[in-house]
N, C-alpha and C positions, 0 to 999 in steps of 0.2 A: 556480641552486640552488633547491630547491622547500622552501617555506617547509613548518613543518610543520601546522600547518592542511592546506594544499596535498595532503600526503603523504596528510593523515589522510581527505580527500576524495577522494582515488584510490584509498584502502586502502578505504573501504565502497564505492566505485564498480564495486571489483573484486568486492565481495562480491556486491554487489546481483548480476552479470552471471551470479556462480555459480549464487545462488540461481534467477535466471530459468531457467537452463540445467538445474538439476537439479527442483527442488522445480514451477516452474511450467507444465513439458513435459506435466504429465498432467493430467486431466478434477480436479477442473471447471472447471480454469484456463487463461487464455489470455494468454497474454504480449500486452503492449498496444503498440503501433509511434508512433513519434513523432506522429502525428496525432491517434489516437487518445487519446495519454497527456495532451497538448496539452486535449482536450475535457474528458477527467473531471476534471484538475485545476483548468481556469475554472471546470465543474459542482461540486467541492466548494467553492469560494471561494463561489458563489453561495450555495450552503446553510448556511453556517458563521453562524452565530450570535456575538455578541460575547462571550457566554460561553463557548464550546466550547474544548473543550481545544488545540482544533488552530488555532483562530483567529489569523491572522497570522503562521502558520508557511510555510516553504516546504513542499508537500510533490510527492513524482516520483511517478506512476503508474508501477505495474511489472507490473501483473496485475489482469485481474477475470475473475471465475468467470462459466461461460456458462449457468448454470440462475438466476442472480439478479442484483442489485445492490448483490454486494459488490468493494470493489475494494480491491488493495494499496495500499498509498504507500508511500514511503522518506519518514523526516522526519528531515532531517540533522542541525538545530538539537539534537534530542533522541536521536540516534544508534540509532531504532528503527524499525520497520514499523507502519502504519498497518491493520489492516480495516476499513474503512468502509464501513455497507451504504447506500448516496446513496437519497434519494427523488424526485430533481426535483421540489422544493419548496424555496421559502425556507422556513429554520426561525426561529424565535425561542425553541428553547430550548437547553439547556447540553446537553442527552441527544441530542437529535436533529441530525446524522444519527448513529446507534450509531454508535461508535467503538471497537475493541480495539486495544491497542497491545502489540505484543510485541519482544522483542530478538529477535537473528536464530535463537538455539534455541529459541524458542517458537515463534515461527513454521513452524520446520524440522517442530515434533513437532506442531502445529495441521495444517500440509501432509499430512504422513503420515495423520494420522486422520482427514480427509475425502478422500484418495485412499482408504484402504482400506475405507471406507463405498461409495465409486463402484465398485471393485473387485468389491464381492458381488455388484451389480448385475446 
């Protein structure tokens, strides 16, 4: 029997898999593969600041954009998405690396207004 914690981690795990599959399939995003998602996540541990909102969090890499360095996260603790645009650099402040956090309808209607910026392109 799946405790519900359990449940409730399968029920955003399903989500996440949606959103990879709808919102992530277009420019300027690229779904990130286990190896990949593996690297950006050590790369933001490195840059997290003791102040930073995300600091000491888990967080999943699910996407980063192929024109810059910004990348998704899932942050479970906080049941939201992450934009982080990483610098490869240690930071020592609370602001860097930028940070946007949204629920998954913000990020749904953030997705759509830079695909439809790439689109006029």
């Amino acid at each position: 029997m799946l405790s519900v914690m359990m449940y409730l981690s399968l029920f955003y795990l399903e989500r996440i898999a949606i959103y990879l599959k709808i919102f992530f399939k277009n420019k300027p995003w690229l779904p990130v593969n286990d190896d990949m998602a593996e690297r950006l996540q050590q790369e933001l541990v490195k840059e997290l600041s003791r102040e930073h909102v995300l600091y000491g969090t888990k967080a999943q890499a699910i996407a980063k954009r192929e024109d810059n360095d910004d990348v998704v996260f899932w942050i479970s603790a906080i049941e939201q998405y992450a934009i982080v645009h990483l610098t490869y650099a240690q930071e020592t402040s609370k602001i860097f690396p930028i940070t946007k956090l949204f629920s998954a309808e913000e990020l749904e209607e953030y997705c759509k207004h830079i695909f439809q910026y790439y689109e006029r392109e």
